[in-house]
C-alpha positions in Angstrom: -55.4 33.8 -24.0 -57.8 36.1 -25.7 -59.4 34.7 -29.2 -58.6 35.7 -32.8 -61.6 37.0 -33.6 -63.6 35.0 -36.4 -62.4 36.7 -39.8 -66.7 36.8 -41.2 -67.2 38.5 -38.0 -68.1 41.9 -39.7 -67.4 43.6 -43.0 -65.4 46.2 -40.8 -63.2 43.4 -39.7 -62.8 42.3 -43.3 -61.2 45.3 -44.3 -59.2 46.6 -41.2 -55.4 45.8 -42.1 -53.5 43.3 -39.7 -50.9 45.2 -37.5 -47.3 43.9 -37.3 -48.1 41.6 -33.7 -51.0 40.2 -35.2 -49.2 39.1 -38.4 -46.4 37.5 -36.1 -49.3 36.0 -34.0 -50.4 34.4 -37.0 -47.6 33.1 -38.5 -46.5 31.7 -35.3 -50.1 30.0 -35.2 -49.6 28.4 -38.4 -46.1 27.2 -37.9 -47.2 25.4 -34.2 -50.7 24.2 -36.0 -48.6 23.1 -38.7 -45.6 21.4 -36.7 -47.8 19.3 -34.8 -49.4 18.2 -38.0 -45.6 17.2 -38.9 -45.0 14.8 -36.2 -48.6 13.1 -36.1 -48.0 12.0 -40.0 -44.2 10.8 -38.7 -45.6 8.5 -36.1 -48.3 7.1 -38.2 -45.9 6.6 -41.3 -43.0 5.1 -39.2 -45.3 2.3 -38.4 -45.5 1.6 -41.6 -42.1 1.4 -43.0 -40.4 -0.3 -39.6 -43.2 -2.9 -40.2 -40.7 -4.7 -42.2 -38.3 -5.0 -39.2 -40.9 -5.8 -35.9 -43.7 -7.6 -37.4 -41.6 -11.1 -36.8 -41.6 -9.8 -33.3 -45.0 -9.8 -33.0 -47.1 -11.9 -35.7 -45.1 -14.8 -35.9 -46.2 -17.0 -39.0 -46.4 -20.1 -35.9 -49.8 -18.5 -34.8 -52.7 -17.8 -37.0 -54.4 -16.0 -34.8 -51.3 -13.4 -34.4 -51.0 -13.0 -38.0 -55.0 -12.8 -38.4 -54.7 -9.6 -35.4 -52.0 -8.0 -38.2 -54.7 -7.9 -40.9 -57.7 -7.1 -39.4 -55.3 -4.3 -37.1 -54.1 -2.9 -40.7 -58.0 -3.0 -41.7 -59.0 -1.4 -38.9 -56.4 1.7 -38.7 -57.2 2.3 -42.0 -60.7 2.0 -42.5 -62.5 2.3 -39.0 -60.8 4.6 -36.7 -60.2 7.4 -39.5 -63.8 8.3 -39.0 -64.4 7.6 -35.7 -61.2 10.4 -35.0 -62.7 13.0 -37.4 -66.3 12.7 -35.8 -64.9 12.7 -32.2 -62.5 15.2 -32.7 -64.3 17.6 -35.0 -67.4 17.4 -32.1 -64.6 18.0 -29.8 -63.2 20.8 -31.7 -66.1 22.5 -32.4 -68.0 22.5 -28.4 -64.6 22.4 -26.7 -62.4 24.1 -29.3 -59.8 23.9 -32.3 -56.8 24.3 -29.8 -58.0 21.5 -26.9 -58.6 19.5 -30.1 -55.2 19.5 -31.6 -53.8 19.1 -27.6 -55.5 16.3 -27.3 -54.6 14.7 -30.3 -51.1 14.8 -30.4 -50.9 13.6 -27.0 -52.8 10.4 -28.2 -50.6 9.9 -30.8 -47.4 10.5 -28.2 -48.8 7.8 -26.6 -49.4 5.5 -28.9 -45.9 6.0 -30.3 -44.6 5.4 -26.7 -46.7 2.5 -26.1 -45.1 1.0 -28.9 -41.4 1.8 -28.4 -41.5 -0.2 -25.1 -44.2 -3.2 -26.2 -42.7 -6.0 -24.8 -42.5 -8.8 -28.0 -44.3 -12.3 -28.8 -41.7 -14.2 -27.3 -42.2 -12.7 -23.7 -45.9 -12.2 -23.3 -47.6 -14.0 -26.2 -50.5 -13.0 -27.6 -51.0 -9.9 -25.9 -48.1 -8.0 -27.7 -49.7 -8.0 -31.1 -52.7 -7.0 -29.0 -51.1 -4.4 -27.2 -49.5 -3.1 -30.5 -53.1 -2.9 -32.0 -54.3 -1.0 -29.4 -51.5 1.7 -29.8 -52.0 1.4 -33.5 -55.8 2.2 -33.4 -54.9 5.0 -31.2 -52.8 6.6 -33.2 -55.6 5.9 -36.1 -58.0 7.4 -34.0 -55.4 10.1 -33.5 -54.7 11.1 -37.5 -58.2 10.9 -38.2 -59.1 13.8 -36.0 -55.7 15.6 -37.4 -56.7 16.6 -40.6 -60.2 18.5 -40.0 -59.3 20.5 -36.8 -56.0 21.4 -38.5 -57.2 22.2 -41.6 -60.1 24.3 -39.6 -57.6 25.8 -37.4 -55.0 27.1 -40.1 -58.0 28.7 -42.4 -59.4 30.3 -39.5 -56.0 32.1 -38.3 -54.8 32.8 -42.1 -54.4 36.2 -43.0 -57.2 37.6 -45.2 -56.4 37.3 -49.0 -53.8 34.4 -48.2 -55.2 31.6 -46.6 -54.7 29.2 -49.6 -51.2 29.9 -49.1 -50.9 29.3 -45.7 -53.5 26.6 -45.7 -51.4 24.7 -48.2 -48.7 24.4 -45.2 -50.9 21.4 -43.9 -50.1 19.2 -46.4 -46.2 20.3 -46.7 -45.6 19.0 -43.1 -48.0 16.2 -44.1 -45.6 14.7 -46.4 -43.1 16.4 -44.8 -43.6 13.5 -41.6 -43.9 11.0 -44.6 -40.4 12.2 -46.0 -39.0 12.4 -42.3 -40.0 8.6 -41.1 -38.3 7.5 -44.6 -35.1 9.8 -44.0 -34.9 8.3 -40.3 -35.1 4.6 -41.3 -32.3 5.4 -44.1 -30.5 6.7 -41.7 -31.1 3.9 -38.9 -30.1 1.4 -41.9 -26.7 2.9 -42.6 -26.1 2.6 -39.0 -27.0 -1.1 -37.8 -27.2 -4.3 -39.6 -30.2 -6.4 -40.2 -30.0 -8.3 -37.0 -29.9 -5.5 -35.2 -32.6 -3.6 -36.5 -34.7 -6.4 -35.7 -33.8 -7.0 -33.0 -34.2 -2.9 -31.2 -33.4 -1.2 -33.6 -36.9 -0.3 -35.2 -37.9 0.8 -31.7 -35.6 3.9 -32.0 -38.3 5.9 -34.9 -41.1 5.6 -32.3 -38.9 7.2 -29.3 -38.2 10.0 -31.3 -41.6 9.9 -32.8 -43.0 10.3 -28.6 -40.2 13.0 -28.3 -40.8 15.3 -30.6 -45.0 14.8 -30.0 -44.0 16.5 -26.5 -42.2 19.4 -28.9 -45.4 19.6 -30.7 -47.2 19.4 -27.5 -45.6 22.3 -25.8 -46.0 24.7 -28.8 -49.8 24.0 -29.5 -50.2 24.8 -26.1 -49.5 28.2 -26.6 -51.9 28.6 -29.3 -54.6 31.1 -29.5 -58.4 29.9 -29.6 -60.4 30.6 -32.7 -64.1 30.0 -31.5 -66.0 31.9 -29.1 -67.7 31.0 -26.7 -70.9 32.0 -27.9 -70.1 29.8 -31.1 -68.8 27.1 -29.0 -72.1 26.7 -26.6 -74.3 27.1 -29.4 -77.4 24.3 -29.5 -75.9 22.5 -32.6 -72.2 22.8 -31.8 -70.4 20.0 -33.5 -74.3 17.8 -34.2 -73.7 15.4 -37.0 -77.5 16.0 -36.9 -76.9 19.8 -37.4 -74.8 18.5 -40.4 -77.1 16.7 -42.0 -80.2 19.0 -41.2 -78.8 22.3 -42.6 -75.7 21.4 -44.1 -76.0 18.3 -46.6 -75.7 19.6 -49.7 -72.1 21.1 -48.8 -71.3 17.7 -47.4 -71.9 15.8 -50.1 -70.1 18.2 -52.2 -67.1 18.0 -49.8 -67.6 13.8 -50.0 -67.6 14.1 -53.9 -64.3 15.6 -54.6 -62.6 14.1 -51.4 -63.3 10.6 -52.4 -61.6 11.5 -56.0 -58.8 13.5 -54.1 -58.0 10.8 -51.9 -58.0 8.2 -54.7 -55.6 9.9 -56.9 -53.4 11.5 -53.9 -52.6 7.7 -52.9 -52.5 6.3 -56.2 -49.7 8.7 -56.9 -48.1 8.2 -53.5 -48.2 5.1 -51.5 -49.2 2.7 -54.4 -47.0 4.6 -56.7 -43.7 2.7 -55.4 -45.4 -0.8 -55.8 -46.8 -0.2 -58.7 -43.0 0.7 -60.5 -41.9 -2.5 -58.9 -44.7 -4.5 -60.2 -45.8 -3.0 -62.9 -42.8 -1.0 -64.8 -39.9 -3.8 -63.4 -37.7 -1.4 -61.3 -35.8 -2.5 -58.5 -37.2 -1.8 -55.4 -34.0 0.8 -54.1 -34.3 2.8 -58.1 -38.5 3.0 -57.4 -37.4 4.2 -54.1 -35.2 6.4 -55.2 -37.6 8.0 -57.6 -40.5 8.7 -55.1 -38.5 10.2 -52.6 -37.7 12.9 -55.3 -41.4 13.0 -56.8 -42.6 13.5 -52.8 -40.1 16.2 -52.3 -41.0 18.4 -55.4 -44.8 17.7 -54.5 -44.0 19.3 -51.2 -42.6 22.0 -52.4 -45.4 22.4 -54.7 -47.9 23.0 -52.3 -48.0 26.8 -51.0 -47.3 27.8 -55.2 -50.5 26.1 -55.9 -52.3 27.4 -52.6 -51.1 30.8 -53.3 -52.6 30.3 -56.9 -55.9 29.9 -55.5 -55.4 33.0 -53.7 -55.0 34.2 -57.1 -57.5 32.2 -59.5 -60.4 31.4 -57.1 -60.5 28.1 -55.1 -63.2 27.1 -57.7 -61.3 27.0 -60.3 -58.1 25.2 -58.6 -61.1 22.5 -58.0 -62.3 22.7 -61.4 -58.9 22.5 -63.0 -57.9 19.3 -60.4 -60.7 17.2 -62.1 -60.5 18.6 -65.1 -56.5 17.5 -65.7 -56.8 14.8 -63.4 -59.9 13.2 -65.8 -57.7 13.9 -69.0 -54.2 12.6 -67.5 -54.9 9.9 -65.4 -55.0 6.8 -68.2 -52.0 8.1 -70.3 -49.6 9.3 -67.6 -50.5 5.4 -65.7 -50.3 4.0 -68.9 -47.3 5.1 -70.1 -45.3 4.5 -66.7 -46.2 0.9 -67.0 -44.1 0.3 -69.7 -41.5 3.1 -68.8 -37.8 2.0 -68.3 -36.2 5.3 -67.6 -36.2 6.3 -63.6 -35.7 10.0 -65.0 -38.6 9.9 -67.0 -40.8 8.1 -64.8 -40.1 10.7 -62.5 -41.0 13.3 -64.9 -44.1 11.8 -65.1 -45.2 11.2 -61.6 -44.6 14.8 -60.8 -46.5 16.0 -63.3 -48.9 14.0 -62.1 -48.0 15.3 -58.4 -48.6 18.8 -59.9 -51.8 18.1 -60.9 -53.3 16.4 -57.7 -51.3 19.8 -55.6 -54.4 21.7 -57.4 -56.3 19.9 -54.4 -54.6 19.2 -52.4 -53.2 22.4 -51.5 -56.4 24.0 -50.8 -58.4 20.8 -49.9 -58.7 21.8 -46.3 -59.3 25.6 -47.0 -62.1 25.1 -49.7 -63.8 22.6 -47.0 -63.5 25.2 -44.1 -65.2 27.7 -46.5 -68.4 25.7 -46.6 -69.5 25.6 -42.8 -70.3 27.7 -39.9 -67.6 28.0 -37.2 -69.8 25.7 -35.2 -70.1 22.8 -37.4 -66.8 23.9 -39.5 -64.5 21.1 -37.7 -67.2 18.2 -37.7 -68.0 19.0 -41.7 -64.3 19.2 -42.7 -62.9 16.1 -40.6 -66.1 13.9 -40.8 -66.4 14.6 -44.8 -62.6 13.7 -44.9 -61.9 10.9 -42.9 -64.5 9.1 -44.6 -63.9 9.9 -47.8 -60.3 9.2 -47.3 -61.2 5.6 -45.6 -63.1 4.3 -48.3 -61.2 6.0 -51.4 -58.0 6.3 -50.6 -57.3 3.8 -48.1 -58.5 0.9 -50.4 -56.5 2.5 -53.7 -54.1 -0.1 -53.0 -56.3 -3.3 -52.6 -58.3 -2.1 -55.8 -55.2 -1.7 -58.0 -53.5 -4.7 -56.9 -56.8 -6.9 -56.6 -57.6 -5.8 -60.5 -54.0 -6.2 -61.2 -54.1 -10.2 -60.1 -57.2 -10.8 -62.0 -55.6 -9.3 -64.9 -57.5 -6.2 -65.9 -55.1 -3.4 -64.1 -55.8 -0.7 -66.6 -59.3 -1.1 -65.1 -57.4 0.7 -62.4 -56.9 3.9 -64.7 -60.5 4.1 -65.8 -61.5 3.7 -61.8 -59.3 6.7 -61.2 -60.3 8.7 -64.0 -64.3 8.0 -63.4 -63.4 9.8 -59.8 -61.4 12.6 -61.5 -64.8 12.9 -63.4 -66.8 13.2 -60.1 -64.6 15.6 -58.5 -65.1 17.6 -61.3 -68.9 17.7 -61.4 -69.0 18.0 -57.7 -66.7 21.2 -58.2 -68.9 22.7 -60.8 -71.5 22.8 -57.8 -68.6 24.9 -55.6 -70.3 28.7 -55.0 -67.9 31.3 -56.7 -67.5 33.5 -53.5 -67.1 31.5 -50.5 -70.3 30.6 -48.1 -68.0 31.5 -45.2 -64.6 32.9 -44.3 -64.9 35.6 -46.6 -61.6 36.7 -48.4 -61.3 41.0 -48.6 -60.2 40.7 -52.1 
């Protein structure tokens, strides 16, 4: 298929109105980028919350060295193959292009989700099936760390003019759209069978449908049109971390700044947030539940009024006004939910909270995009978050729990808020006016 042209090609092609088909072309682009987005987060999520059910399966407390695989297998997803996705797959994306990219990656996550729905268990091959489930889980690590960046690149390079942080902000609705779909497929799956027999098959059911509906995915980012040129594509430092570092630090680092603060708060308000109204306020663990599964569906839904606000506003100022809240509300809103006894208003709370991080995270992956060339744009905006996302958010939960056991949690809140204060310098050092993908305002 033929290329959408790049949208800084030419101040002609700023300016020329889309027709009708290229509007529908569009569209359709976003809803197949964004679909496949969906299902990657579903697979990777499901792991986590049918862990519960399999790990006996696999990591029997008998074996130390099983249960040793489980944590350094948990470190490793998280931490290590995060950044190893977004480098390989933002090089890949960048010499190869954005749609061979986002092919490739859901098929390695399709994989790794069918690998894991037919593991054989502990008890009939040993040691090799917590091995064997490693190995699909690091894929599909691998696999979501190249996600974000050539998504995120894709959707802000097929956007219409003058509404790509609206339809940018789509990434992260089917983002926690898959996080709200694994949890609405074990609920289900647990009004179904009983204990015994989730344990028993039962948890293998998420990860066939998981594989299934990565085929779905498959078929319609096949159809996808190519962004890149050639010309673009062949070019001498086509997806060069080199070529990053060389011409591109500064935006970089600016990108590392507010993503390490982004990712921090987005997980302290989403993963840890259940644990820590369990812990920390005393609520049962079905009320805390309860309560995040309607904080996660506002957020959600939060996420193209905020994007189309930077449409509005400036993504600058979204930036500015992320750290700015996010510095002033962090300590009393975590504060006050550690004492709170009302699901109601805790809930209140944590999406206000929600609201504030959807300032970033709705246009996270367009304001990245607007920082780099086309032929480092993938590499810059998957590299920048992956590790960023690794280090920051990945270890929210160790940090607030660690802290938490020593006895200084509210430490926590000031670690959070001294980010909040860092994305917010790092934003001041935005440009007003994009470096690239120029909006015809």
């Amino acid at each position: 298929m033929s290329a959408i042209p790049q949208h800084a090609a030419s101040a002609a092609s700023a300016s020329t109105p889309y027709t009708f088909e290229e509007k529908r072309k569009r569209i359709f682009a976003i809803v197949a980028a964004s679909s496949g987005n969906l299902v990657e987060w579903f697979d990777f999520y499901i792991y986590a919350f049918c862990a519960i059910y399999f790990a006996p399966a696999f990591f029997p407390k008998s074996d130390p060295t099983a249960q040793l695989l489980n944590t350094a297998g948990v470190f490793a997803a998280g931490f290590l193959m995060r950044p190893i996705g977004g480098w390989i797959f933002g090089r890949l994306a960048d010499r190869k292009g954005r749609k061979t990219s986002m092919v490739v990656s859901v098929v390695m996550m399709c994989a790794g989700s069918l690998l894991i729905a037919c593991l054989p268990t502990y008890a009939s091959i040993g040691a090799m099936a917590p091995v064997l489930l490693l190995t699909a889980r690091l894929l599909q690590g691998l696999s979501v760390g190249g996600e974000y960046g050539t998504t995120a690149t894709y959707m802000s390079e097929v956007a219409m003019r003058g509404q790509r942080g609206f339809y940018s902000s789509f990434q992260y609705v089917t983002l926690i759209g898959g996080q709200l779909l694994a949890v609405l497929v074990v609920v289900i799956l647990q009004q179904l069978l009983d204990e015994v027999e989730l344990k028993s098959w039962g948890w293998r059911i998420p990860f066939v449908l998981g594989a299934l509906t990565a085929v779905v995915a498959l078929m319609l980012r096949r159809t996808l049109h190519e962004t890149t040129t050639a010309q673009t594509r062949n070019s001498k430092g086509a997806g060069s971390v080199a070529e990053l570092l060389k011409n591109h630090k500064r935006a970089l680092l600016v990108v590392l700044g507010y993503t390490a603060g982004g990712s921090l708060v987005f997980y302290t308000f989403t993963t840890y947030m259940q644990k820590y109204l369990v812990n920390s306020a005393g609520m049962s663990i079905k009320t805390a539940s309860n309560v995040m599964t309607a904080c996660l569906f506002l957020y959600m839904c939060m996420q193209p009024l905020f994007g189309a606000l930077s449409d509005r506003i400036g993504r600058r100022n979204n930036m500015l006004l992320f750290g700015a809240l996010g510095t002033l509300m962090t300590v009393p809103i975590l504060t006050t939910l550690q004492s709170v006894t009302s699901p109601l208003l805790a809930g209140v709370l944590i999406t206000v909270a929600l609201a504030v991080v959807s300032f970033y995270t709705s246009v996270g992956g367009i304001v990245k995009a607007e920082m780099f060339p086309p032929e480092v744009r993938a590499l810059g905006v998957g590299l920048s978050y992956a590790v960023g996302n690794a280090i920051f958010g990945g270890s929210a939960e160790y940090v607030a729990l660690g802290l938490k056991t020593m006895g200084y949690e509210s430490y926590f809140y000031w670690y959070v808020t001294g980010m909040m204060v860092l994305a917010f310098a790092v934003s001041l050092l935005l440009p007003r006016q994009a470096t690239y993908l120029h909006d015809d305002h």
